[in-house]
C-alpha positions, -999 to 999 in steps of 0.1 A, spaced: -207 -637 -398 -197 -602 -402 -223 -581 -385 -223 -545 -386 -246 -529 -358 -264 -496 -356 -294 -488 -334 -311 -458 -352 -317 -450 -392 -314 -415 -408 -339 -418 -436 -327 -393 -461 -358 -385 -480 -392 -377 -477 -429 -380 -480 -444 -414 -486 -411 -438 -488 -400 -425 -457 -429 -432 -436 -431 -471 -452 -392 -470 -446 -400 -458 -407 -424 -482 -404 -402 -512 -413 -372 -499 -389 -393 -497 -358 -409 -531 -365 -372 -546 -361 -367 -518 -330 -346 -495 -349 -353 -458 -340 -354 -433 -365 -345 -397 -378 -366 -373 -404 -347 -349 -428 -364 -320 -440 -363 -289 -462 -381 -260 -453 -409 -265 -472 -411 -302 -461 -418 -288 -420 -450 -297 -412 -447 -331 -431 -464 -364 -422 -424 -380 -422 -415 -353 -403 -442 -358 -367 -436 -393 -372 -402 -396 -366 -383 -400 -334 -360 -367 -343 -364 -346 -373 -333 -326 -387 -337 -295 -410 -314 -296 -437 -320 -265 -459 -341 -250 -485 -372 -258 -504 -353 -269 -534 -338 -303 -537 -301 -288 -542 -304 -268 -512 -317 -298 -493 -324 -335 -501 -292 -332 -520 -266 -317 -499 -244 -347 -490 -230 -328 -468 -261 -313 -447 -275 -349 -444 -244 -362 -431 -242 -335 -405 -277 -342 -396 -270 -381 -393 -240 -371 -365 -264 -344 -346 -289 -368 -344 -263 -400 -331 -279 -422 -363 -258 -453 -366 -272 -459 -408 -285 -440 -439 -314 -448 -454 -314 -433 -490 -349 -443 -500 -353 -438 -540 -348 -410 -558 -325 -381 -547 -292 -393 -538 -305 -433 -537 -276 -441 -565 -250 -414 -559 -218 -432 -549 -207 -400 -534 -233 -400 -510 -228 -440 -504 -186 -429 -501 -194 -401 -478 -217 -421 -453 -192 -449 -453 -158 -423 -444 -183 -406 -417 -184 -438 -403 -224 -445 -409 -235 -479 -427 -252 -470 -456 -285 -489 -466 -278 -501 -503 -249 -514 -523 -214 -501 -521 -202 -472 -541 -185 -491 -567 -215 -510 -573 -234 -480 -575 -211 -461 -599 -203 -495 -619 -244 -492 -630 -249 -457 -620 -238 -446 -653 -258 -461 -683 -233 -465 -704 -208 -482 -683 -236 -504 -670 -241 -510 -709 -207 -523 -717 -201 -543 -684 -236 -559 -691 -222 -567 -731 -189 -580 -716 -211 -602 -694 -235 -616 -718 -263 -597 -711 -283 -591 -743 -283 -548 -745 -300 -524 -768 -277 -511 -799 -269 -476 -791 -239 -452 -786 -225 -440 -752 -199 -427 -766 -174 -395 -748 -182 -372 -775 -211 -353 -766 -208 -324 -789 -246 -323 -807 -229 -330 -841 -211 -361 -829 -250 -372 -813 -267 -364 -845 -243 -384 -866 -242 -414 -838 -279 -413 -842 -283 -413 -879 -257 -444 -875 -285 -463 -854 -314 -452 -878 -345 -429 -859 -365 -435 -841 -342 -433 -813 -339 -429 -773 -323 -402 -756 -313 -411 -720 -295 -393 -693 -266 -411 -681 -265 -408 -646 -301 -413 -639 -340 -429 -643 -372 -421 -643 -381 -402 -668 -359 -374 -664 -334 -364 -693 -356 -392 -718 -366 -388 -749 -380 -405 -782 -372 -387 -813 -389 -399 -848 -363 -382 -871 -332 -359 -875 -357 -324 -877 -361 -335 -843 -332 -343 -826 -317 -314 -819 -340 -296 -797 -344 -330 -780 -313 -333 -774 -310 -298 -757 -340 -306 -737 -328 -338 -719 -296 -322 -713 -309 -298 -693 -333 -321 -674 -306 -346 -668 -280 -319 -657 -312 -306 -637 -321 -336 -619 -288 -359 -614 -262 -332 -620 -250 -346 -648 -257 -334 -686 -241 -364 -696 -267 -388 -725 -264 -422 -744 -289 -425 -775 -303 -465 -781 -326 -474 -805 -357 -474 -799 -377 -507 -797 -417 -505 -810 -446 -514 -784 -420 -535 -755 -429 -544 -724 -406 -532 -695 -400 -556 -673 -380 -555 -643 -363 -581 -620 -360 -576 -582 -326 -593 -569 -309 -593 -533 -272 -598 -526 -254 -603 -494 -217 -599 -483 -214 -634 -484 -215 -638 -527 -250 -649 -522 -277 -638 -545 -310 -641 -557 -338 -627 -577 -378 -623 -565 -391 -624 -597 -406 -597 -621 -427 -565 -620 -447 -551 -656 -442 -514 -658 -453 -508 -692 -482 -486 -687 -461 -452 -683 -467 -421 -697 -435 -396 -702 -413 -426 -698 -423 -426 -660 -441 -456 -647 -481 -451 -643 -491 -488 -630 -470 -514 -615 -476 -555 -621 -465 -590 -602 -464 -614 -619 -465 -599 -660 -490 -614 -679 -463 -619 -705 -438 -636 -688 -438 -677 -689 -429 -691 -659 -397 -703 -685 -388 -669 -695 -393 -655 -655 -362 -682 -649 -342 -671 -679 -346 -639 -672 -338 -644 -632 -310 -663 -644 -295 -632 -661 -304 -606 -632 -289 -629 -609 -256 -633 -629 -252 -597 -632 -254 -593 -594 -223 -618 -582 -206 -601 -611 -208 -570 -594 -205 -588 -562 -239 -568 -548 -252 -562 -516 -288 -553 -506 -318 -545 -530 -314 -540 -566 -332 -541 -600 -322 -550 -634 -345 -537 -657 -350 -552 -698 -369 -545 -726 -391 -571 -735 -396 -572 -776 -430 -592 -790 -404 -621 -799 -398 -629 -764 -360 -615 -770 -352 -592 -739 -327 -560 -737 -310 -552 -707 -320 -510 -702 -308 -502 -668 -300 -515 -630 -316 -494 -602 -293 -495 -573 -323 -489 -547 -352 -500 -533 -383 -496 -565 -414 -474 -557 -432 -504 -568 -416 -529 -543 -448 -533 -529 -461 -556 -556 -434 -577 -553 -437 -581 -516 -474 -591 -520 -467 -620 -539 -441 -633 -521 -451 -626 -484 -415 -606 -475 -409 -573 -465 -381 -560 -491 -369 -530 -463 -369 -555 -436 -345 -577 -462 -324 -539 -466 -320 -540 -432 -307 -569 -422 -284 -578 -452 -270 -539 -438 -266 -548 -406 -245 -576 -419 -273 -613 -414 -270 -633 -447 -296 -636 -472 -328 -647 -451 -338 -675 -480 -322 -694 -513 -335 -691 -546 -354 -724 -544 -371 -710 -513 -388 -681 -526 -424 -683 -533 -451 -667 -555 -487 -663 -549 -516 -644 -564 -513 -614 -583 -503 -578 -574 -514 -544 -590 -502 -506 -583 -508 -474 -594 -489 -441 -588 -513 -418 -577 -500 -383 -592 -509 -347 -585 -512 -335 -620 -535 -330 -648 -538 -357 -677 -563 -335 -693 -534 -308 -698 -501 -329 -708 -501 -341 -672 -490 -309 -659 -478 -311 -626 -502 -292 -600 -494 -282 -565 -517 -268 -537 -534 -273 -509 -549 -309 -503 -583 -295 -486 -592 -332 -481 -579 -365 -483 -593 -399 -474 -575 -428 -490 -599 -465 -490 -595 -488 -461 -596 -523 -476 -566 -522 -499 -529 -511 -492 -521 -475 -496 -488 -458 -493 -488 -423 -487 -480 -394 -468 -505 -364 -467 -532 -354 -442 -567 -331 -449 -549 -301 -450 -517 -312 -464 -494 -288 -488 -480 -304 -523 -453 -283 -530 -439 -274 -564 -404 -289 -560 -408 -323 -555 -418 -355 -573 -456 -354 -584 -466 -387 -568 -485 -383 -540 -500 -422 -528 -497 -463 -544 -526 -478 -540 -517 -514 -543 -545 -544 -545 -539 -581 -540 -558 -610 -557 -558 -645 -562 -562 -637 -597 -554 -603 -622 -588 -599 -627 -595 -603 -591 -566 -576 -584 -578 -556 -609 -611 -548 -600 -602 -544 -560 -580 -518 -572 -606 -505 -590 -632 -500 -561 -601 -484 -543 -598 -455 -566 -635 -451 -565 -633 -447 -529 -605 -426 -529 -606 -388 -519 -587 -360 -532 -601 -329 -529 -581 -295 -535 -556 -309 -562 -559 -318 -596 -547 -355 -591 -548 -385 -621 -573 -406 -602 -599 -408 -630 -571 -412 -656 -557 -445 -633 -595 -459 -637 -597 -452 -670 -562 -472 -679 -574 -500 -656 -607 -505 -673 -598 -507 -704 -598 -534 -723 -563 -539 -734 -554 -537 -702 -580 -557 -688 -564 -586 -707 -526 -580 -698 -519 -563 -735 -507 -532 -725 -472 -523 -738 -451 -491 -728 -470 -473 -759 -505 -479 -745 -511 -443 -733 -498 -429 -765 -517 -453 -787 -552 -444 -763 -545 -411 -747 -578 -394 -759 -600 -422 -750 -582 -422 -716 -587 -386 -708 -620 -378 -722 -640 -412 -714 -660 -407 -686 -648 -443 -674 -682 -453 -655 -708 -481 -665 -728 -459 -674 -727 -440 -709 -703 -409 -713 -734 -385 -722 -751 -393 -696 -723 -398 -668 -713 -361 -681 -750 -347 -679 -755 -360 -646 -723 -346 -633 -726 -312 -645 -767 -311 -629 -751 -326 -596 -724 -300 -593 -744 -269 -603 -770 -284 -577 -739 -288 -550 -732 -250 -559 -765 -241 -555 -769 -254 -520 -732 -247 -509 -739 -210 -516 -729 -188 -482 -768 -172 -490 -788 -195 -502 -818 -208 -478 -803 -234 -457 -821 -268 -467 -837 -287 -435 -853 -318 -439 -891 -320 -436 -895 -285 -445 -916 -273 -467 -899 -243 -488 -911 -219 -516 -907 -225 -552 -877 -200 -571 -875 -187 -600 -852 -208 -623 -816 -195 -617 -792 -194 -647 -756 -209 -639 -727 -213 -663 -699 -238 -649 -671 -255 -661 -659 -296 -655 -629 -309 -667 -624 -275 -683 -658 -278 -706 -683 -251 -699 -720 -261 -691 -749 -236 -690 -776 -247 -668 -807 -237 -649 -817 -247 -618 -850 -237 -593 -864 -248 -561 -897 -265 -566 -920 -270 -536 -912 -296 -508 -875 -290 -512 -872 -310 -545 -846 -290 -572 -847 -295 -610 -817 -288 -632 -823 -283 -671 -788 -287 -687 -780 -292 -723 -818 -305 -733 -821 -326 -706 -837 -322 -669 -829 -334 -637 -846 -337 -607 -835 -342 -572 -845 -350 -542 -828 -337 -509 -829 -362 -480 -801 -350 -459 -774 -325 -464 -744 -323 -439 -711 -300 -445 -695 -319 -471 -720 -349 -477 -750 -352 -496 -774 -381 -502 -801 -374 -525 -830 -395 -548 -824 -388 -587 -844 -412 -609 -857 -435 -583 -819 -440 -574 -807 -430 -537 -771 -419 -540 -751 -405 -514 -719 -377 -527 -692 -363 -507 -680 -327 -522 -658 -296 -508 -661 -262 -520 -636 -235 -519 -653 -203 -531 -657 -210 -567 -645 -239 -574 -657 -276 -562 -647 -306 -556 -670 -342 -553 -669 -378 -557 -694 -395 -579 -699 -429 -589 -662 -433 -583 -647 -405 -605 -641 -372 -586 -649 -338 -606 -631 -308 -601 -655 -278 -610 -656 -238 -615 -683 -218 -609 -681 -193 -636 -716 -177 -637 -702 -145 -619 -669 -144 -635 -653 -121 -668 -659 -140 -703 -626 -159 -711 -603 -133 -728 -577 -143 -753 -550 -140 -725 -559 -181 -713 -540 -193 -747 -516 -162 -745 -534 -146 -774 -530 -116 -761 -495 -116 -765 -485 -125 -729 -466 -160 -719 -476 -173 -688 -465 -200 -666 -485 -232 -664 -474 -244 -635 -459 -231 -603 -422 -238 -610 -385 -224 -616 -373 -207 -642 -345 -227 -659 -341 -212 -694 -353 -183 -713 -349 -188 -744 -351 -156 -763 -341 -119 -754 -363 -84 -757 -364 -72 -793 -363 -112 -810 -387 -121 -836 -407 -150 -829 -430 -173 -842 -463 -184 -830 -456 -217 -813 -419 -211 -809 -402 -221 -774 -398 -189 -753 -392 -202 -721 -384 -239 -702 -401 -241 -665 -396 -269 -642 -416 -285 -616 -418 -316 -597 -383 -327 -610 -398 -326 -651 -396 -293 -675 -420 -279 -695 -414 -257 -729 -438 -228 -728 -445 -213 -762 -452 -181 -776 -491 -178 -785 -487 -153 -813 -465 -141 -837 -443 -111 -829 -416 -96 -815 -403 -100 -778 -409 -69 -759 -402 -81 -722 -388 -107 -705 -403 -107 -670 -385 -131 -650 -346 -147 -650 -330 -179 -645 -334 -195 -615 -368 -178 -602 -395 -195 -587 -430 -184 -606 -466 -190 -593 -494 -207 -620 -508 -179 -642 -473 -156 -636 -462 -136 -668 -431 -148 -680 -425 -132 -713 -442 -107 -735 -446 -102 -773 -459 -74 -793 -480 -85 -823 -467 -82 -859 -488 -52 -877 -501 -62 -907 
């Protein structure tokens, strides 16, 4: 047996992977190093570790992607391994090469493995050559956008745009014709060269409604190899995966050993060591197209290790440290059912725009599993990945999976950032998920009932109504000078007190007064509400409203609000004291502003263009995705206000237009 030992793990990336990573490697007495950027310094990973190591700036080129800083950080520190985790240099056989000539062991597959399926469309043809079943496409060297255009008018729209040298999302898109294309094509160019470093696409075409399905397989140094069955990943919006399933409801147990049988193949081909995942298209047929193999450990390992009883890192670690693999395909076992969700700061109700901030408070539910890495307090910054937690529930049955994962999200607080916690409800109640339908075009196909629903048992009128009385009465109460409410008092009537707020970006106008005996009544929208006060603490509430006790946890922040009812958590402004909305919110008013905090990576047009109404001014990225911003008005460009490569704050003035006269 050829064992390889090391005593401590760098763990080259951050937040929520490195912590489960940590967690893992101290189990098995390993002791372990933190990276960091400087925006990263007062993070969770970062006090947990046995050493921390800066490693530059807040960006991820000045930091979680500098080979050469993490390797100097590994010899400071007298780590024996590397720990990529997923996502920044995971599958860059540089970084694998560089750790192995510095003489650290690397925690994943070698470097050829990594570049042989690192790049899509090598993976492609060594998967063809293999008898792997692929999706027709081109990956072709020329590159030029005429020689794409004509490759994808060979394969017939719609078809898929994907970056090379990477996943999740980044440099992907699906284009419906040729009018299309070319912008597309310009856009995931940027994103991929962005994000991997490399501008570098292939185009497939594009399969209606599939399932993605992926299979998790482990190889030793000893030409051993196996697979641990399959995860669902359909529900994604922006090609990046939402929710997270073990086993899929569309795979028999026939197909999961066909399937295996391929995944496993693949592997000894590329004689693979450590944790890797072939992922496939699955058509309504049954017919299945190999996409991609991730040469890392999956954020949604988890529901693979809850089925099976293993610990996937601990399996990392010891196949690294040179231990064969610890079972044989007829060993491994699969029980009960698994479900994740990627809990995201960003706003469904606004193209999921990534949002960044100041966690004011966080509380994550006790009785399920939660992966995450933020404390009451906690800054989200603007340069990283927008997931913030998985929340991962276990059941003997889906349904039973289903609806624990369900009373976890109701129990979940997230209070100071837009998060998609309602949105997650929302997709997990529904009914063509509720009955293992869902195909990868399932947020498309039901993105406005998604967003708007109010996703409670109650009806949506009336779950809204109740919502907006409840947070003007929060308001009310919160208010630095209003009365402070004690119990058993008896206090004077008001006069009714007109309130204008706004929930989920829709005004209310309301009016709410102080009867006698403490009781408050909220007139909203031709309805009343009446509640009753029986105890009222900093941030907690409990109440009687229609017979019903009910009991509300809430933060407030000046104007705006924050509160957890029922399960769904409302954000809320206060906008009774504020200006009237000018035309400047949809840049009527001439001005571009940025959506997001963010960098600059292309401005699009120069002072004295012509534009139209609607036409691209000005890409911004954040959270490792770009955004287009448009011009809200015909005109012509008077100022461009930023440049290339600046970070912008939300609400920033980017670019500004001067009206046509007419």
């Amino acid at each position: 047996m050829k064992r390889t030992p090391f005593f401590k793990i760098l763990v080259a990336n951050r937040g929520e992977i490195a912590l489960r990573i940590m967690r893992t490697a101290r189990w098995l007495g390993y002791g372990v190093v933190a990276v960091y950027s400087d925006a990263d310094r007062d993070a969770l990973h970062v006090r947990e570790a046995d050493q921390a190591v800066r490693i530059g700036e807040a960006l991820p080129a000045q930091s979680y992607l500098d080979i050469g800083a993490i390797i100097a950080a590994a010899k400071a520190s007298g780590a024996g391994a590397v720990h990529p985790g997923y996502g920044f240099l995971a599958e860059n056989e540089e970084f694998a090469s560089a750790c192995r000539d510095a003489g650290l062991v690397f925690i994943g597959p070698s470097p050829e493995a990594i570049k042989a399926m690192g790049n899509k469309a090598g993976a492609k043809e060594l998967m063809a050559k293999a008898g792997v079943p692929v999706v027709p496409g081109y990956q072709g060297a020329d590159q030029s956008d005429a020689a794409m255009l004509r490759e994808a008018e060979k394969i017939g729209f719609p078809v898929m745009i994907k970056a090379v040298a990477g996943g999740g999302g980044r440099g992907m898109r699906l284009v419906a014709d040729a009018a299309a294309f070319g912008e597309a094509l310009r856009n995931a160019r940027s994103e991929a060269k962005a994000a991997f470093g490399d501008g570098g696409l292939i185009l497939e075409r594009a399969i209606q409604n599939p399932r993605h399905i992926e299979i998790q397989v482990f190889g030793d140094r000893y030409g051993n190899a196996i697979h641990l069955g399959e995860r669902d990943c359909s529900v994604q919006r922006r090609h990046q995966k939402l929710i997270e399933e073990a086993p899929s409801p569309a795979v028999s147990p026939q197909l999961r050993a066909k399937m295996g049988a391929v995944a496993v193949a693949a592997a000894r081909a590329l004689n693979y060591e450590g944790a890797g995942t072939l992922e496939f298209l699955l058509d309504q047929s049954g017919a299945f197209y190999f996409m991609e193999m991730n040469t890392r450990l999956q954020v949604e390992h988890p529901v693979t290790e809850a089925i099976t009883g293993l610990d996937l890192v601990e399996w990392q670690l010891r196949i690294a440290a040179g231990e064969p693999l610890p079972l044989r395909q007829e060993e491994v076992a699969f029980s009960g059912h698994a479900i994740e969700v990627r809990l995201c700061s960003e706003d469904a109700g606004h193209d999921f725009m990534p949002q960044s901030g100041v966690m004011a408070r966080w509380q994550m539910p006790e009785d399920i599993r939660v992966e995450h890495a933020l404390l009451s307090g906690s800054g989200i910054p603007p340069f990283y990945d927008s997931m913030i937690a998985k929340l991962i529930a276990v059941g003997l049955s889906r349904e039973e999976a289903r609806s624990r994962l369900i009373c976890g999200l109701e129990q979940t607080v997230a209070f100071g950032v837009t998060t998609n916690q309602s949105f997650l409800m929302a997709c997990l109640r529904h009914p063509i998920f509720a009955r293992g339908a869902a195909t990868t075009g399932f947020i498309d196909d039901h993105r406005n009932e998604l967003v708007i629903g109010d996703h409670r048992e109650e009806a949506p009128v009336q779950g809204v109504a109740s919502d907006a009385a409840l947070a003007a009465l929060l308001l009310f109460v919160s208010h630095a000078h209003v009365r402070e409410w004690r119990s058993g008092r008896s206090l004077a009537a008001t006069f009714a007190v007109p309130m204008r707020i706004e929930i989920e970006h829709t005004p209310h106008d309301l009016e709410i007064h102080r009867e006698r005996e403490g009781n408050y009544l909220v007139r909203t929208e031709g309805s009343e509400h009446r509640f009753e006060i029986e105890e009222l603490v900093s941030e907690s509430i409990r109440f009687v409203a229609g017979g019903v006790m009910e009991a509300v946890r809430f933060y407030r922040d000046g104007d705006r609000l924050y509160f957890l009812h029922r399960g769904v958590t409302r954000a809320v402004r206060d906008l009774t004291l504020a200006a009237p909305e000018a035309a400047a919110a949809s840049g009527g008013d001439g001005k571009v502003r940025a959506a997001m905090n963010g960098r600059v990576v292309a401005v699009l047009v120069k002072p004295g263009d012509r534009v139209a109404a609607g036409q691209p001014v000005m890409t911004l990225e954040a959270m490792k995705m770009q955004h287009v911003h448009a011009a809200g008005i015909a005109g012509t460009v008077s100022a461009i206000d930023v440049v290339e490569g600046e970070q912008v704050t939300t609400g920033r003035i980017v670019v500004e237009i001067e009206a046509m006269a007419n």
